[in-house]
C-alpha positions in Angstrom: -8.4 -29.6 54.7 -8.7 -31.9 57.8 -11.7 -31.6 59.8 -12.8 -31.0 63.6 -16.3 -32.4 65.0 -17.7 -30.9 68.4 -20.6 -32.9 69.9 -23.7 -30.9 70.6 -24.4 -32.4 73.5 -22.0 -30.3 75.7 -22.8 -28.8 78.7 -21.1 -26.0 81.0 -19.9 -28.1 83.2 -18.2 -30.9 81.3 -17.5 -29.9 77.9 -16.8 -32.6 75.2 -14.8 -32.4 72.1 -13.9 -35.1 69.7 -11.5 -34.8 67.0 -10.7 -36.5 64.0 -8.1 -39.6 65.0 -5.5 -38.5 62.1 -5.5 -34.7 62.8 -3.6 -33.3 65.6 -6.2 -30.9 67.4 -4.1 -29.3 69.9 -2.4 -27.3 66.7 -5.8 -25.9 65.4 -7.3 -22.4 67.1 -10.5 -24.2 67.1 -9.0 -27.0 69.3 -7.4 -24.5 71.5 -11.0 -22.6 71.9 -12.9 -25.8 72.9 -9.7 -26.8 75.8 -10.0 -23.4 76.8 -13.8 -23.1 76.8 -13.3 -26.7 78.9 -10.6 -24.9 81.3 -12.7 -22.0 81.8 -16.1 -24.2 82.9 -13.5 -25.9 85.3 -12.4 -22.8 86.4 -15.9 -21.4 87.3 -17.1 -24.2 89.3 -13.8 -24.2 91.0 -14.5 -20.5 92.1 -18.3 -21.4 92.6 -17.3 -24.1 95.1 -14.9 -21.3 96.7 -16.9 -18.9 96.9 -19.7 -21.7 98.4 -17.2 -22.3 101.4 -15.9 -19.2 101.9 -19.5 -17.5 102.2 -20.2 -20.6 104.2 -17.6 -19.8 107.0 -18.1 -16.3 107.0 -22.5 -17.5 107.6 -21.5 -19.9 109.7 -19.7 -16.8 112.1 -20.9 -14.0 111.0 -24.5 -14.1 109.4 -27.9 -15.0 110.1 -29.8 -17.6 107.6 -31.6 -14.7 105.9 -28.1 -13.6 104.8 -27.2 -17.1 104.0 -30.1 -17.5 101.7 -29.3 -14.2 100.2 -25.5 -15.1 99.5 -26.5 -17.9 98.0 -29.3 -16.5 95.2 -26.6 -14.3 94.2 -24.0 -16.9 93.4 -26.9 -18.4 92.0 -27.7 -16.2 89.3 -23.4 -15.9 88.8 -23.2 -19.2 88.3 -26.5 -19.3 85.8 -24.8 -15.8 84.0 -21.6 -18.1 83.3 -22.4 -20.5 81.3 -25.0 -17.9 78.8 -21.7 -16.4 78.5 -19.7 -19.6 77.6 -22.4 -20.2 74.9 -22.2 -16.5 73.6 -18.2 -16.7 73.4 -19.0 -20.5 71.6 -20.8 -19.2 69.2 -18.8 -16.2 68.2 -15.9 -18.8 68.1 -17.6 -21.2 65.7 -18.8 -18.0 63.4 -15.2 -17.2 63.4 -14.2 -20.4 62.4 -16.8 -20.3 59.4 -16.1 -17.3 58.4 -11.5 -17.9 58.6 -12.5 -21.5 56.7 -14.8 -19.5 54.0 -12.2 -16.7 53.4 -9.3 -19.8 53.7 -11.1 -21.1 50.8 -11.6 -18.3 49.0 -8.0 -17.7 49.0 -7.1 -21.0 47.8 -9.8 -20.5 45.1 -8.2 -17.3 44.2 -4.4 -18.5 44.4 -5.2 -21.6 41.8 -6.7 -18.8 39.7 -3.8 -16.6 40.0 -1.4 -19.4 39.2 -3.8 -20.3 35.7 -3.3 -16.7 34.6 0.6 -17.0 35.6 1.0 -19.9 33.1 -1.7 -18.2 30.8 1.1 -15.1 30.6 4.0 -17.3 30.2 2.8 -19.3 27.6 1.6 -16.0 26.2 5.1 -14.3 26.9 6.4 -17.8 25.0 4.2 -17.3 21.9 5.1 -13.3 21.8 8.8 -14.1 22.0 8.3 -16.6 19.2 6.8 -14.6 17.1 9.1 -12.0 18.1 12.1 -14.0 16.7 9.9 -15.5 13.8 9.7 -11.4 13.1 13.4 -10.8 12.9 14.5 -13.9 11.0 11.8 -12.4 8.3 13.1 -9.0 8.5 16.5 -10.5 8.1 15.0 -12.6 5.1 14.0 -9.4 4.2 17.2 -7.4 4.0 18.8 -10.2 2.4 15.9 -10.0 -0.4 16.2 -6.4 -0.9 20.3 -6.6 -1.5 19.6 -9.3 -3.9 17.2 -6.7 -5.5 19.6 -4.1 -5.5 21.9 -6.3 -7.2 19.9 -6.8 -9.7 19.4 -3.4 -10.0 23.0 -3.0 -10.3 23.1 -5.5 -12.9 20.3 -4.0 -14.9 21.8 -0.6 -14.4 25.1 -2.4 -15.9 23.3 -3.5 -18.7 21.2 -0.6 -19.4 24.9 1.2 -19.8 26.0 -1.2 -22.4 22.7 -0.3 -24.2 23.6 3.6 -23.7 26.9 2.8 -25.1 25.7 0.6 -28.4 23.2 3.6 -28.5 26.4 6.0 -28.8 27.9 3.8 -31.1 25.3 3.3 -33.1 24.7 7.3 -33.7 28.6 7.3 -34.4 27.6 4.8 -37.4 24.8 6.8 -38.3 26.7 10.1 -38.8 29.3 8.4 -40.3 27.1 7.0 -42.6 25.2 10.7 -43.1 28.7 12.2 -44.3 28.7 9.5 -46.7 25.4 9.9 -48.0 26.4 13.8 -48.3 29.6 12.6 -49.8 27.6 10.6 -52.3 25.9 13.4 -53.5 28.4 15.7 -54.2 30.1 13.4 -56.4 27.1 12.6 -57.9 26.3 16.6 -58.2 30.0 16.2 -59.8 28.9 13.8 -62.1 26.1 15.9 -63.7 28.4 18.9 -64.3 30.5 16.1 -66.4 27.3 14.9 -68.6 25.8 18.4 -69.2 29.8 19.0 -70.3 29.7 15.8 -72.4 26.1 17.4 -73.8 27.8 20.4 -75.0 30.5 18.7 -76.7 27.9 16.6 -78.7 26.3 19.3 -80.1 29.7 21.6 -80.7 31.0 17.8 -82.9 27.4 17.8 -84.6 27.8 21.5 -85.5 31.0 20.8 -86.8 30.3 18.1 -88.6 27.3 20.0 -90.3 30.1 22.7 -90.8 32.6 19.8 -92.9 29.5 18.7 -95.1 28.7 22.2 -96.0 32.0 24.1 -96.2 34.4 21.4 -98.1 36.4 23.7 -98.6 37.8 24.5 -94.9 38.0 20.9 -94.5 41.4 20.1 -94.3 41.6 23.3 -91.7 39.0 21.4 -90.1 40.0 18.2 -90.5 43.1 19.5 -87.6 40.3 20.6 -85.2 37.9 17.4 -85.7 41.6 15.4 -85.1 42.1 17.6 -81.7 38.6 17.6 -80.7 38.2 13.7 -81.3 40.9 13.8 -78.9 39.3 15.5 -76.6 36.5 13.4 -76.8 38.7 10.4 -76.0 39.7 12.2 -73.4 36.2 12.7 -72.0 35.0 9.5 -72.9 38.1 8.3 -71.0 36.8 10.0 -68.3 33.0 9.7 -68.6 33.7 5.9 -68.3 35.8 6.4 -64.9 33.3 8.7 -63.8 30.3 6.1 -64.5 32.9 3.4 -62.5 32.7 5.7 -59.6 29.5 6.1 -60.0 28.8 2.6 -60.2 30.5 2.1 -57.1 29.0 4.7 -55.1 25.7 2.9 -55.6 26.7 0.2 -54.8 28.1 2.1 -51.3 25.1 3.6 -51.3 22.9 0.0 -51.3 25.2 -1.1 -48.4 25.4 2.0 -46.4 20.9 1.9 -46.9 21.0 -2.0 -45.7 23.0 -1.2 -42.7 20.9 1.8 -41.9 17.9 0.0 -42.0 19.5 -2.6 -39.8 20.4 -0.1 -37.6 17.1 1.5 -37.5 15.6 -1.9 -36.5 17.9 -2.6 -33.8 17.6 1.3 -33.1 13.5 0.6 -32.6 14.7 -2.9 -30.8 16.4 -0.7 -28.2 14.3 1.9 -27.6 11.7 -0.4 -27.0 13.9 -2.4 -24.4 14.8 0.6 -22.5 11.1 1.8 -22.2 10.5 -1.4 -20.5 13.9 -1.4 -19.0 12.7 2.6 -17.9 8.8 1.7 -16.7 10.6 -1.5 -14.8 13.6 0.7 -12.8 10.6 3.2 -12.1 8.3 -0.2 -10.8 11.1 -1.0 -8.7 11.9 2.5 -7.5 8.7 2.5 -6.5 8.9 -0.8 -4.7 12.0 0.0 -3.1 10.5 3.0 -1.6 7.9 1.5 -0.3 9.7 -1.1 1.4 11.9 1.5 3.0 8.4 3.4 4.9 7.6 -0.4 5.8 11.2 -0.8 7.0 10.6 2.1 8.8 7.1 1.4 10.1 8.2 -2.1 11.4 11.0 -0.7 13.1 8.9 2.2 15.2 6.5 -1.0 16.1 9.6 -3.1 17.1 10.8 -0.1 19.4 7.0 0.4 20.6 6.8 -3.4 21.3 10.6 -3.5 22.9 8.9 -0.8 25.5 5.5 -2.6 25.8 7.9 -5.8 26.9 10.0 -4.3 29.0 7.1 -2.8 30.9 5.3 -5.7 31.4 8.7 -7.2 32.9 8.8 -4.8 35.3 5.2 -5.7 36.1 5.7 -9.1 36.0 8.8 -8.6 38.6 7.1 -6.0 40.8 3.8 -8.6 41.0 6.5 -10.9 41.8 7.8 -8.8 44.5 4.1 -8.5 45.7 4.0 -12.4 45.9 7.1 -12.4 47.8 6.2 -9.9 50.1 2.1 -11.7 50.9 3.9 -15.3 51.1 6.5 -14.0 53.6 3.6 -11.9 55.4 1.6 -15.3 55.7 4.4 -17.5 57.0 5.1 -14.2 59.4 1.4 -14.7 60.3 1.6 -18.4 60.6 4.4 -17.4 63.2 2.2 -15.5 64.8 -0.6 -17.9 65.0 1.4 -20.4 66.6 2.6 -17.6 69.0 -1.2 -16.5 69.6 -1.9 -20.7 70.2 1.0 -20.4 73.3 0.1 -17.4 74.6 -3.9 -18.9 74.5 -2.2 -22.0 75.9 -0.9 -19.7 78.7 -3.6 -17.5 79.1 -6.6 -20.5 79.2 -7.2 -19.7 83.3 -8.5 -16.0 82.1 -11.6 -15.1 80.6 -10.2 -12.2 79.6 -7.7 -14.3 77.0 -10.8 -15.9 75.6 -12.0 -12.6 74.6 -8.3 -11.8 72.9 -8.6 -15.0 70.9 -11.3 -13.6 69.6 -9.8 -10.4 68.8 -7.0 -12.2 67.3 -9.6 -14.3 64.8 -11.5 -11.5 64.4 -7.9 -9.5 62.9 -7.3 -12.8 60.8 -10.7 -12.6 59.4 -9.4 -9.0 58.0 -6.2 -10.2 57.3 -7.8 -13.3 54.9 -10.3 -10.3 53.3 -7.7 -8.1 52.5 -5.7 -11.1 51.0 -8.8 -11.9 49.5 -9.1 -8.3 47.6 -5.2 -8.3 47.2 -5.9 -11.7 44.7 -8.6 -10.3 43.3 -6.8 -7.5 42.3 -4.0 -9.6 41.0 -6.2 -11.3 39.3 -7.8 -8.5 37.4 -4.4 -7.3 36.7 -3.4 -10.6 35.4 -6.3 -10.7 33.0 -5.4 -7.7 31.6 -2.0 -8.6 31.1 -3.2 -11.7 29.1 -5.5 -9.5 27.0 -2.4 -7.3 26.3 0.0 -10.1 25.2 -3.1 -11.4 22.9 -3.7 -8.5 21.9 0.5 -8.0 21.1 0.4 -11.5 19.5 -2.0 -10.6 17.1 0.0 -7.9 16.1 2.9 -9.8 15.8 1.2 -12.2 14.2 -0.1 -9.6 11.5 3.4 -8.4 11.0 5.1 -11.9 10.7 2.2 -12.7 7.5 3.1 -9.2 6.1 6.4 -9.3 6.2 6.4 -13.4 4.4 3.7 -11.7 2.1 6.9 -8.8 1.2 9.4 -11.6 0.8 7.5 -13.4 -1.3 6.7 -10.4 -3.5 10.6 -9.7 -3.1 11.6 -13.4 -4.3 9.1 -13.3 -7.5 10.1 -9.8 -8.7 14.1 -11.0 -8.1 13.5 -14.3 -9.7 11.8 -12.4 -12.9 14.6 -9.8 -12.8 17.3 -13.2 -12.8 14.8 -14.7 -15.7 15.4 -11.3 -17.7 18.8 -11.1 -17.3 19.6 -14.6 -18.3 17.5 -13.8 -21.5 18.9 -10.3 -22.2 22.2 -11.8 -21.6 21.9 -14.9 -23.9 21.7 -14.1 -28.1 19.5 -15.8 -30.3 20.9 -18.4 -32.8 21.7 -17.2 -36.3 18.8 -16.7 -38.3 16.3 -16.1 -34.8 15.0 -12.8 -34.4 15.2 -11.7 -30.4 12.4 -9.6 -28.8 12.5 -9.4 -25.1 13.2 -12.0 -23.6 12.0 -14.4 -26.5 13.8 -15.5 -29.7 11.8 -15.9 -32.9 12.3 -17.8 -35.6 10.3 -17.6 -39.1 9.7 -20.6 -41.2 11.4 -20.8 -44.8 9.0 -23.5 -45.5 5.0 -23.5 -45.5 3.2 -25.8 -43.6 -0.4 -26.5 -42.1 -1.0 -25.0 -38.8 -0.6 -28.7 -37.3 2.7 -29.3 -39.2 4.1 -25.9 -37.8 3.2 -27.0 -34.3 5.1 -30.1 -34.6 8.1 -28.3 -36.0 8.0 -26.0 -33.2 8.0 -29.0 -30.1 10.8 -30.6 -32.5 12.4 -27.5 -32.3 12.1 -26.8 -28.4 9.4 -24.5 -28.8 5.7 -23.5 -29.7 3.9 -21.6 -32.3 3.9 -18.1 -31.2 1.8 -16.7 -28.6 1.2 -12.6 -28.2 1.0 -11.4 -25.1 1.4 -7.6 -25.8 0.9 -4.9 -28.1 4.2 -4.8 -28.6 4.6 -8.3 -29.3 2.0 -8.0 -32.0 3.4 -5.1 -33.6 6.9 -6.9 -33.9 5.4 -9.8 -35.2 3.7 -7.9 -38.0 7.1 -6.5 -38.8 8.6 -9.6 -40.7 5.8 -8.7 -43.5 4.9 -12.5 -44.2 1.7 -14.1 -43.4 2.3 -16.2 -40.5 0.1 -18.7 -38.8 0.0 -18.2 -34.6 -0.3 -20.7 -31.9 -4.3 -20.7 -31.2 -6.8 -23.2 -32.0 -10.2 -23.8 -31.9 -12.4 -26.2 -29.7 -15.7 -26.8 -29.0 -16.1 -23.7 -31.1 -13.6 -21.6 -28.7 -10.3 -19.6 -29.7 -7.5 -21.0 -27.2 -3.9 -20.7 -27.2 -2.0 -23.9 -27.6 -0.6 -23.5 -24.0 -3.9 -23.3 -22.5 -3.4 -19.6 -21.3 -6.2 -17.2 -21.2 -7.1 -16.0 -25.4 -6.4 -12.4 -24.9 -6.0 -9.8 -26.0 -6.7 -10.4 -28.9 -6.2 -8.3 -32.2 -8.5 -9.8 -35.4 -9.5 -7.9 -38.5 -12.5 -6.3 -39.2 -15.3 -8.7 -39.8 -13.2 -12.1 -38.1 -13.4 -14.2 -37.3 -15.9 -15.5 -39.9 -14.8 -18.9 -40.1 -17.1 -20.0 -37.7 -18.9 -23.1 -38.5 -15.5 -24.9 -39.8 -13.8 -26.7 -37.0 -10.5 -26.7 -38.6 -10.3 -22.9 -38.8 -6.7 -21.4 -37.9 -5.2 -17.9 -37.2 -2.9 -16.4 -39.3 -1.4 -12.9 -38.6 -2.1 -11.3 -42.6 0.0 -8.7 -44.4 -3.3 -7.4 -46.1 -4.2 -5.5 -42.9 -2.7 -1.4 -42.5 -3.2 -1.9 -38.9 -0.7 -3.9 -37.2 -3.5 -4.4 -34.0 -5.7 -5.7 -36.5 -4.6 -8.0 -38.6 -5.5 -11.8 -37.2 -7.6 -13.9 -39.8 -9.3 -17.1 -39.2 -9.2 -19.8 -42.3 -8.5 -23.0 -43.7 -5.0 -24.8 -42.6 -3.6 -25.1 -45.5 0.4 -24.6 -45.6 1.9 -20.8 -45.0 4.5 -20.0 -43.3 4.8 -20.1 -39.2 6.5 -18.4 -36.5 7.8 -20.2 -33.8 8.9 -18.8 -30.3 10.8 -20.2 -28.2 14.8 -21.5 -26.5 16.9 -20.5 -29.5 19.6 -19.3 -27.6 23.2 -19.6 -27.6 
């Protein structure tokens, strides 16, 4: 701000101002006070020196000397009054002139804060808009994350139709193969009739054979009805033999028809077990889904909330802009002003009177600078607020954007594991694997050592089995051979050969017991009634193992 010095060693009569030699004074009030204050000292000895020779004539023709000296105390004491009121206007000026350069400053102050908070919201408005579109293009991962899941679910729903249908099928097989079974039985019901016949017969030929040895005389009568009957016993023998042909037969049916049922029943168990996990997954997912629909829903109430919390603080924004429109246009209307007020103080320097509107006229910009001054400060306050909102909505959105990457990541594991389980239902196992799950099993013909079955198993693609489940355990148990598992001891601690956490686990009463040999391994024993207890630590030595692992088509 430039500067203005004023001696202090003016006087009434001659005042002297100096001003800075790169300012131009005569455009400042302050300057226009001091040439006015300068005017108006000229101006008063100008009117004492008139008002000396005018009471002078009128003495020198009209008075006496008394009136003379009279005349002249009283212009004496006007001419003392003037300049005591020069010095009182002088310094109301210069308190005016502290006071506009005070509130000048404070406005300045006050605009640089106003313009911080400005960038403050825009950077804030920035960051909110960001996140804003950081929001949607996660919502949109979202949606697309969800209709991958419902494929899936399509896909599962596909497959758990097949399932129904081999399910229909296979009670199709199984009645068939009742009716059968009921078939078999009535020809073997058949059958009896035919030997307790074949009975009867015997003992009529033994009674008539008692009948020739005792009665040789009705022999050759008899002799006729031993010839017929022996052909009736061909005849019976005849069919005797066919019957034991069919019967033959039928047994063998009967073995096949008992194979493929308890095939069926273990594919039947297989299945059942599948769906219950295909059932508790769909209800997981149902679950899932319906959650993510009431966050769907939540999100998009806070979008909508956040949509209105925007567009009022544009309309904020724009009528504050308004505001600062209307005080900058006010101020240059004012700055017209002041250089009107500086001609019309130009004009008006002969008057006292014009001194004592200047004065007015600072005393109106002194207001006008305090009310800008309040104005600021409430623009201020209001822009602080507004910055506390948009931190405030930041935060939020900021909260929303790590929930909703938190949703798609949850979204991408479960569709991932649903794509992992599909590709495993959807693959068979190699002949002579067993398939549980998603896992295909295969049981060694050979024994080995625990060690030796382990290196089979990574030759093979694979590892020695590790249970994970109930389920797992009870299927195991099912191929009735004692089979060693995939755990190991070290340091004196059960692990799995894959590192994984040893649990559950399902041991025997009384194991492990092995405990101070190093070399101790687990075998899953046929010995135990309880298929969750039936683990036993001992010796390596060679037994069969179980390996799980790729053996898929």
């Amino acid at each position: 701000m430039q500067t203005m010095d004023i001696d202090d060693d003016t006087s009434p009569n001659k005042p002297s101002v100096t001003f800075s030699a790169n300012f131009q004074w005569w455009k400042r009030p302050s300057g226009i006070a001091a040439v006015c204050l300068g005017l108006l000292c000229v101006l008063l000895l100008a009117g004492i020196i008139g008002l000396s020779v005018y009471y002078g004539v009128i003495d020198h023709h009209y008075s006496t000397e008394g009136d003379q000296q009279t005349s002249y105390s009283l212009l004496t004491k006007e001419g003392d009054l003037q300049p005591t009121s020069y010095n009182n206007l002088t310094k109301e000026g210069a308190e005016l002139q502290s006071s506009y350069n005070t509130l000048t400053q404070e406005r300045d102050e006050l605009q640089t804060s106003y313009n911080t908070l400005t960038k403050e919201r825009d950077e804030l408005q920035t960051s909110y808009n960001t996140l804003t579109e950081e929001r949607d293009q996660l919502q949109n991962s979202l949606t697309t994350r969800t209709a991958e899941r419902e494929k899936l679910q399509n896909s599962l729903n596909s497959r758990t139709a097949e399932r129904d249908q081999l399910q229909n099928s296979l009670n199709t097989r199984t009645t068939e193969r009742d009716q059968l079974q009921n078939s078999l039985t009535t020809k073997t019901k058949e059958k009896d009739q035919l030997q307790n016949t074949l009975t009867t017969i015997t003992r009529e030929r033994d009674q008539l054979q008692n009948n020739l040895n005792t009665t040789t005389t009705e022999r050759d009568q008899l002799q006729n009805s031993l010839n017929t009957r022996t052909t009736e016993r061909d005849q019976l023998q005849t069919s005797y033999n066919t019957l034991t042909k069919k019967r033959d037969q039928l047994q063998n049916s009967l073995n096949s028809r008992t194979a493929e049922r308890d095939q069926l029943q273990n594919s039947l168990n297989t299945r059942t077990t599948e769906r219950d996990q295909l059932q508790t997954s769909y209800n997981t997912l149902t679950k899932k889904r319906d959650q993510l629909q009431n966050s769907l829903t939540t999100k998009t109430k806070e979008k909508d909330q956040l949509q209105n919390t925007l567009t009022t603080i544009t309309r904020e924004r724009d009528q504050l802009q308004n505001s600062l429109t209307t005080r900058t246009k006010d101020r240059d209307q004012q700055q017209n002003s002041l250089k009107v007020m500086t001609a019309d103080r130009d004009q008006l320097k002969n008057s006292l009177n014009s001194r004592t509107k200047e004065r007015d006229q600072l005393q109106n910009n002194l207001n006008t600078r305090t009310t800008e001054k309040n104005q600021l400060q409430n623009s201020l306050t209001t822009k602080t607020k507004e910055k506390d909102q948009l931190q405030n909505t930041l935060t939020t959105i900021t909260r929303e954007r790590d929930q909703l990457q938190n949703n798609l990541n949850t979204t991408t594991t479960e569709r991932d594991q649903f794509k992992t389980r599909l590709r495993f239902y959807e693959k068979p196992c190699l002949d002579g694997w067993w398939k549980f799950g998603t896992s295909c099993y295969y049981v060694s013909s050979t024994m080995d050592s625990s060690g030796a079955g382990q290196k089979e198993c990574r030759t093979m693609g694979g590892e020695l089995v590790i249970i994970n489940s109930r389920e797992e355990q009870i299927f195991i148990h099912g191929f009735k051979k004692n089979v060693w598992i995939g755990t190991y001891k070290k340091d004196g601690i059960w692990e799995w050969v894959d590192d994984t956490p040893f649990k559950p686990t399902y041991w025997m009463e009384g194991e492990p017991n092995n405990l101070n040999d190093k070399a101790a391994c687990v075998e899953i024993s046929q010995t135990a009634s309880d298929p969750l207890k039936s683990w036993k630590d001992g010796p390596c030595i060679p037994k069969h193992w179980l390996l799980d692992g790729r053996g898929t088509k």
